[in-house]
N, C-alpha and C positions, 0 to 999 in steps of 0.2 A: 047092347046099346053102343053104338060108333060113337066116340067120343071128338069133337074136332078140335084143332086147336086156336087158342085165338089168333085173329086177326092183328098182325103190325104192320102199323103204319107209319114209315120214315118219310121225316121232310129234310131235303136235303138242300143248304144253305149258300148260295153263292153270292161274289164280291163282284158288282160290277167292274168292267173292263173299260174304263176312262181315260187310264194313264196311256200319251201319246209315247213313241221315241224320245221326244224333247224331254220329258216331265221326267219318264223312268232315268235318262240320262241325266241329268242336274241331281237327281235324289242318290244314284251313285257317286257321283262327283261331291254332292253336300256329304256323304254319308265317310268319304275318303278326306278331304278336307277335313279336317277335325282337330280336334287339341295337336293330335302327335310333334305336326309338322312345326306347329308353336313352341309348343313345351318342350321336346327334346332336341330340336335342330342344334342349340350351343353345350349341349352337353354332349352330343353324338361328334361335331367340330372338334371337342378338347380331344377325345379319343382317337381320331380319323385324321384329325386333320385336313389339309384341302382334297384329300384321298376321300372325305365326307360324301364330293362331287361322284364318285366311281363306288361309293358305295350306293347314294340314290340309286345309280344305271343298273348297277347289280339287282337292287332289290325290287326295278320297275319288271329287269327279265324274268326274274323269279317269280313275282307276282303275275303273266303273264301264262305261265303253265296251270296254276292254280284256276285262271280266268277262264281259261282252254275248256278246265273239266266245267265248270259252273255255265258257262255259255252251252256245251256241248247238254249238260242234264235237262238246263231251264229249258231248251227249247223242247225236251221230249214232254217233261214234266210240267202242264200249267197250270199245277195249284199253287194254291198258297203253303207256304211251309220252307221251298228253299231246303236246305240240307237234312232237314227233320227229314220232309218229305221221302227223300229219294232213302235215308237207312230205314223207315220203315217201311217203304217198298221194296227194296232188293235183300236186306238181311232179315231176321227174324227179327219180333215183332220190339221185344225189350229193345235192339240197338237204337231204336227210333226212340221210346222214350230216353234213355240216355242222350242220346243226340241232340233232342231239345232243351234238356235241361242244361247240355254245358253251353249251346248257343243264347240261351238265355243268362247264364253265369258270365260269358264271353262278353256280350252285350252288356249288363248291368256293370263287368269291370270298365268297358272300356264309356260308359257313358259317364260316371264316376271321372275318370280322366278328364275329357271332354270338358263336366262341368268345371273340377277345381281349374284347372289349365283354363277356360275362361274367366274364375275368380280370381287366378292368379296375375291374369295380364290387365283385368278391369277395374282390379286394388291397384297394383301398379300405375295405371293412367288416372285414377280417380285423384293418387298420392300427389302427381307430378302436377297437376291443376289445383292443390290444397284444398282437397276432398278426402276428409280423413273420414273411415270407415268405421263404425263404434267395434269395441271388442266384446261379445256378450261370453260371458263362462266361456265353456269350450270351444264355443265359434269365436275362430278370428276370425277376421274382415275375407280372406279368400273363402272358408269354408263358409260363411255368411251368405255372400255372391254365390258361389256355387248353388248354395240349396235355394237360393232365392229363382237362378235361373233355370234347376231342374225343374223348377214346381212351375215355373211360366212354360215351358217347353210338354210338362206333364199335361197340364190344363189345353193345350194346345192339340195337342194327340185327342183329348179327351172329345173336344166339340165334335172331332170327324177325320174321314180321308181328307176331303176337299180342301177343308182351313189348311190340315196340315199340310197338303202339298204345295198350296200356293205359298205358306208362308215359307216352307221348306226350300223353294225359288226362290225366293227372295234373298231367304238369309245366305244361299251357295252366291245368287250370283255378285253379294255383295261381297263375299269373302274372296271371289277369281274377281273382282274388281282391285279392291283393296291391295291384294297381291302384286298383284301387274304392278301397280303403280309403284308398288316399293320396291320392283325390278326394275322400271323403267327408268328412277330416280337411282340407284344403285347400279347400273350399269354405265349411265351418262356419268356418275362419278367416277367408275373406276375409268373408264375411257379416256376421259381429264386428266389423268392419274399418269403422269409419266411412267415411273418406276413397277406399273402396275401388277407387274408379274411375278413383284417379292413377295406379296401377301400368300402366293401358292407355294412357296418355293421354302423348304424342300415339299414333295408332294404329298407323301406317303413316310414322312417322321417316325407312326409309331410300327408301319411295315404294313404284314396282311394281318395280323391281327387286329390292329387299331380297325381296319376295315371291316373286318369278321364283327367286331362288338359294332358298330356303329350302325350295319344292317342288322343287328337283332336289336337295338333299341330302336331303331326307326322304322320297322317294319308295321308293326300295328299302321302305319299313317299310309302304306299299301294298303292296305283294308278297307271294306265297306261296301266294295262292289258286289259281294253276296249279297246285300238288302235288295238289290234287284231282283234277283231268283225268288227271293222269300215273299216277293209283291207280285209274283207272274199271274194271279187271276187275275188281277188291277188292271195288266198292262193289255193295252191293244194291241193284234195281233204278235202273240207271244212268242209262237216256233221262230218269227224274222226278227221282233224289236227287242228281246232277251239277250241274243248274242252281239245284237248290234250295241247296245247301250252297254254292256257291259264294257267292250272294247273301246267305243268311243269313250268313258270314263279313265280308260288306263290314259288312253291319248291324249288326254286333255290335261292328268291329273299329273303325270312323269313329268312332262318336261317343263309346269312349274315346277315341280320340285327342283327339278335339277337348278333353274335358272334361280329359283329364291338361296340354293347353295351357292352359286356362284358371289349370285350379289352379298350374301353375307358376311361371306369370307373375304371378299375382294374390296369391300366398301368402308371396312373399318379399319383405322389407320391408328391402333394405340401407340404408345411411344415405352420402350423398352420392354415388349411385351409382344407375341406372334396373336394376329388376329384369331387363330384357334382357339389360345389359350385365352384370351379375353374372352372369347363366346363361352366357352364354359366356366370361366367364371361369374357369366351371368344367369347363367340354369335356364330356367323355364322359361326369363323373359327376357331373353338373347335376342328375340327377334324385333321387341317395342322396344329395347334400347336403342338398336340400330338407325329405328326409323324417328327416333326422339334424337338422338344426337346428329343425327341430317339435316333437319329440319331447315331449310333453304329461308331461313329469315330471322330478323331478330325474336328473340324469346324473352316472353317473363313466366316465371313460375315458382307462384306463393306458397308455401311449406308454414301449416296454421291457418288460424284464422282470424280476423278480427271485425271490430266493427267500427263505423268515425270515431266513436265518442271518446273512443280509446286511445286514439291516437295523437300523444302529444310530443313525443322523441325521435326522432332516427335517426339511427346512427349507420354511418357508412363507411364501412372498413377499406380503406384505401391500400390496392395489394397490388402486387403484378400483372395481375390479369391483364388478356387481354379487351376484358369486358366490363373493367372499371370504370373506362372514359362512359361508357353508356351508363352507368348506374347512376355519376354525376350529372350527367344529361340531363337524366329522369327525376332527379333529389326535387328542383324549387317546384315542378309541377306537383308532386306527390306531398311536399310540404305546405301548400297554398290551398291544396283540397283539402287537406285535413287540419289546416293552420297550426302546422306542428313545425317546432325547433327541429336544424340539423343540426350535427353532429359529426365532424370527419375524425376519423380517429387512424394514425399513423403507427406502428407499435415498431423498435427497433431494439435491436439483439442487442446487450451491455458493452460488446466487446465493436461494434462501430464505431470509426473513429469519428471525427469531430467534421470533418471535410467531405464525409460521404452522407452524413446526417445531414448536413444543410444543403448538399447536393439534392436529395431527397425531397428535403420541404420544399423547395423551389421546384421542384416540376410537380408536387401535389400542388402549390397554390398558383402556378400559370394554370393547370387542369382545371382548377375550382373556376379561376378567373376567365377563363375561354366560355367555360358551364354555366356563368352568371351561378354559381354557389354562395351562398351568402351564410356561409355558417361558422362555427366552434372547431376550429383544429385544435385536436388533442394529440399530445404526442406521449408514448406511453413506452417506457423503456423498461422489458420484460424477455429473456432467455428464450420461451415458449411464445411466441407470436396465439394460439390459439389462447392459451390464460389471458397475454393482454387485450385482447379484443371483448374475453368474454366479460372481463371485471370491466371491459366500459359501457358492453352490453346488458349490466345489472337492472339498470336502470330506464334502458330505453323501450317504447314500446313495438318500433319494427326495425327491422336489420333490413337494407339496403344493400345489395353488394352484385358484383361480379361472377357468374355462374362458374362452372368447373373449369379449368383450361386448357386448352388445345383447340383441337378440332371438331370435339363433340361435348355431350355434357357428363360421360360417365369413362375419365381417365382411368386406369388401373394405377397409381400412383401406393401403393395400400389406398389408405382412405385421401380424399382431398379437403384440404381446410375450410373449404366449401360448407363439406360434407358435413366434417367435425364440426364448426359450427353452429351447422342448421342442428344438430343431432342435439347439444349442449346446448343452444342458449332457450333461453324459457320464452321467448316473445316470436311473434310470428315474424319469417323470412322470407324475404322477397329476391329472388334469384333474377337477374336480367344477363343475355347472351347476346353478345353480336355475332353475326355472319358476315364475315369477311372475305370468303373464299369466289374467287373470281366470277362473275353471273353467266349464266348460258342461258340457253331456250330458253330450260324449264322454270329456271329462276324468272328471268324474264317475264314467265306469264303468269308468276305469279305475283309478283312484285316490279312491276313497270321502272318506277320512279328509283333511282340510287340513292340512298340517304345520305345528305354531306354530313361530313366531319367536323365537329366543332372544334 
């Protein structure tokens, strides 16, 4: 009796081919874009130094070989899979499973990045606007964001290709938008900048090594133009738009980098301190200080929170700053909405003599008097300036003052008494910044009008 064998039947699954040049190019560019350039650009600066600029160039060449092979496979290869694909085509059959499992390990690390490196920078901005982020058990406020924003990004993936591609445009070309602009605002400064060329100088401080480490930390933010290979059934005509997007993504994506190193380095101007080393003293959010301490107009920024009913004190600590005369400015408006008592409060060091203390109250109460201030000068004679502000601070329900000093709002001074302040006193703090610094274009178009001086 011929025995036959049964019948199989494969159905075999394909992904429509939707995705234009345009779409696959932006999803490499979003894909390259990511936390790295964020998160590690002031820590790769401490190391590098303005050598930071030649370590980019380096790591765009290097990433360029790699692109070579990936452009040269995707076009033979048009499934889906990307690197899987081609080890388990060319090697035996196990390097293919290995191969996907570490591009999924790869992926999962580097999305993890992504996310905290977004909760680190959207804690940050939430903070500087007195948006304070609750701390639940082991989530703090960045790990909180983070998970809040994988799981929107997860749900996102989940609806489809289509959601995600469009929205995956959106979000790149908001972020080569956003960019640009903190170049184009970062290069008109340094331009401005007579002595412009100290900020680079020396170039290469910690040699070729500082260079060596600062293209292995910043290398990952090379990365992402594989996700094109790995979407080759997606893409429309794949042997030409493979190689094409993958190349237009280097071209697009190097030389911001390069130019977001320039303006970093060159735009910040600390005082006793090399712009490198400031950037890495700011870690992950080196790049939103920058663009927080630019900020081309006056600033407020509330640290707490409150409500009217609360508000029956403020007290405004009267210091050097150059951003005091604004806070007086601001005192009888903020006192009249909330129909709260001021308070000026002067603190001076035991060992002033008699001649410089009443030099002192006379240009705080012409200040007041130009201000129309109508409040309690308190004068508080204490060794530690920060004690005597705080024991007048006991009591009141907002602190009023003068933001950080200099040229931005985050000096490396150690801490600034700003700082110490805001940090120590128990009542919400109201932080006010002038910008003083000569207007151009771009100021210009944002702020027409010059604001007189009282």
């Amino acid at each position: 009796m011929e025995q036959t064998s049964p019948k199989k039947f494969e159905t075999e699954v394909r992904l429509n081919r939707e995705m234009t040049l345009m779409d696959a190019t932006l999803i490499g560019v979003g894909a390259m874009i990511g936390a790295g350039i964020f998160v590690l650009i002031g820590i790769a600066a401490g190391v590098a130094g303005p050598a930071l600029i030649l370590a980019s160039a380096l790591n765009g060449f290097v990433a360029l070989f790699t692109a070579m092979s990936y452009a040269e496979l995707g076009s033979c290869f048009h499934d889906a899979g990307g690197g899987y694909l081609w080890a388990k085509e060319g090697l035996p059959r196990w390097n293919g499973f290995v191969a996907g499992w570490m591009s999924w390990f790869a992926h999962a690390v580097a999305c993890s990045l992504y996310a905290l490196g977004f909760g680190a920078y959207f804690e940050h901005v939430l903070r500087e606007f007195g948006v304070m982020v609750p701390h639940w058990g082991f989530l703090s406020p960045q790990k909180l964001l983070a998970a809040v924003i994988a799981m929107v990004f997860a749900y996102i993936n989940f609806r489809g290709a289509s959601e995600t591609g469009k929205i995956g445009n959106m979000v790149t070309t908001t972020k080569i938008v956003i960019l640009m602009i903190f170049v184009a605002f970062g290069l008109e400064m340094i331009l401005r900048t007579a002595n412009w060329k100290a900020s680079f100088t020396p170039f290469m401080p910690n040699g070729w090594s500082g260079i060596f480490k600062a293209m292995g930390l910043t290398f990952i933010a090379f990365e992402g133009y594989e996700v094109i290979a790995q979407i080759s059934e997606e893409i429309e005509n794949p042997k030409k738009n493979i190689p094409r997007a993958i190349f237009l993504s280097l071209v697009i994506v190097i030389p911001i980098y390069l130019l977001i190193a320039v303006t970093a380095l060159g735009s910040v101007k600390p005082e006793g301190i090399t712009a490198w080393d400031y950037l890495a003293s700011q870690k992950e959010t080196a790049l939103v200080d920058t663009v927080l301490q630019k900020a081309p107009s006056e600033v407020a920024v509330l640290h707490g929170e409150f409500g009217r009913e609360k508000i029956r004190k403020i007290l405004i600590p009267f210091g050097t700053s150059i951003h005091t005369r604004l806070a007086t400015e601001i005192a009888p408006a903020l006192g009249a909405h909330f129909g709260a008592k001021l308070s000026v409060v002067v603190v001076f060091d035991p060992d002033t003599p008699v001649y410089g203390r009443d030099k002192r109250l006379s240009e705080v109460r012409q200040v007041m008097e130009q201000s129309s201030v109508w409040a309690d000068l308190k004068v508080v004679t204490e060794k530690d300036v920060l004690k005597g502000v705080l024991k007048e601070a006991a009591d009141a329900d907002l602190v009023l003052m003068g933001g950080r000093t200099g040229d931005f709002l985050e000096l490396l001074l150690s801490k600034s008494l700003s700082e110490e302040i805001t940090e120590q006193v128990k009542c919400p703090v109201l932080w006010v910044r002038e910008y003083e610094e000569p207007r151009s274009l771009w100021a210009a178009l944002l702020k027409p009008a010059k604001r007189g001086k009282g």
